[in-house]
N, C-alpha and C positions, 0 to 999 in steps of 0.2 A: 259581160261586155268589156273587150279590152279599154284602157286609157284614147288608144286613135280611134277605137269606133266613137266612143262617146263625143272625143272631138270633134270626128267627121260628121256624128250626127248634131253638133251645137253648131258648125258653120251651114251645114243644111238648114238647120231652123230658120237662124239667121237669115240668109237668103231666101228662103218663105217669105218670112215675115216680111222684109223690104219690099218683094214682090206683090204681095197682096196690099202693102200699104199705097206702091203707087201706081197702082191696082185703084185702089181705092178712091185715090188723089186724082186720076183719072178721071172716074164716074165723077164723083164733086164735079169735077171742072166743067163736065161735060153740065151737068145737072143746071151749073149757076147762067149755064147759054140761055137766055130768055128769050122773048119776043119783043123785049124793051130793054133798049141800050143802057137807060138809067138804072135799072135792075145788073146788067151784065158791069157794069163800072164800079158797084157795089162789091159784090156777090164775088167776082173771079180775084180779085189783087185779095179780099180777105181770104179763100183757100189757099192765095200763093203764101200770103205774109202771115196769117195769126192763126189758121182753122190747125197747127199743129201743134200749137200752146195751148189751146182750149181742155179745160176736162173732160173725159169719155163721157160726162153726162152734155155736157156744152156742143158736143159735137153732134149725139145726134138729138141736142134740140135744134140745130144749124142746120142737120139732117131735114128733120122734121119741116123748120121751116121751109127747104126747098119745094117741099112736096105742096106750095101754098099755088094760087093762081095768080097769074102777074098782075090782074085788076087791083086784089087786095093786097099785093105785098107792096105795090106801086103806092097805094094811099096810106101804109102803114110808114112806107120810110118817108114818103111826102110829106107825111104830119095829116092829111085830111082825114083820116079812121085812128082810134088808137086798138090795137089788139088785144080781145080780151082775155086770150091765151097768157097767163103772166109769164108761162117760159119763154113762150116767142115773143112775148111783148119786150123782155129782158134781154133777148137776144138780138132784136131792132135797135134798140138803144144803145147797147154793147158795140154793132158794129156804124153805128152812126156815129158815136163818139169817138170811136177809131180814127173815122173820116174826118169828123172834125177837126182832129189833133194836128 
């Protein structure tokens, strides 16, 4: 492989990668749409603002958390249940402090 194919193939990757990222950043956003406002007021400014700081393991515990039911992620950030999942429970707290700040 000459010097410009390798190139040409590092700027392809490149543009994969971003592609699948907001790709990805997409699904999330689409994901944090709830059936409760207070959950969407949450959930969507933290994919815009922190979910790309987070560690590949933070993410999809972020992930993970979406996949919950808005009853109980609604009484998890509310404070009325505490999660006994400790990554999601870490991850409650994580972006509630956010919000706090």
């Amino acid at each position: 492989m000459s010097g410009n194919e390798a190139s040409s193939n590092a700027v392809t990757n490149n543009a994969n990668s971003t592609n699948i990222q907001k790709v990805n950043k997409a699904r999330l956003k689409w994901a944090c749409r709830r059936g409760m406002l207070e959950l969407d007021v949450l959930f969507i400014p933290f994919v815009d603002e922190a979910y790309d700081d987070l560690s590949t393991k933070d993410q999809f515990t972020f992930e993970r958390l979406l996949t919950g039911q808005d009853p109980e992620l609604f009484a998890w950030f509310m404070g009325h249940e505490v999660c006994e999942d400790k990554e999601l429970n870490a991850m409650v707290q994580f972006i509630l402090q956010r919000v706090k700040v």
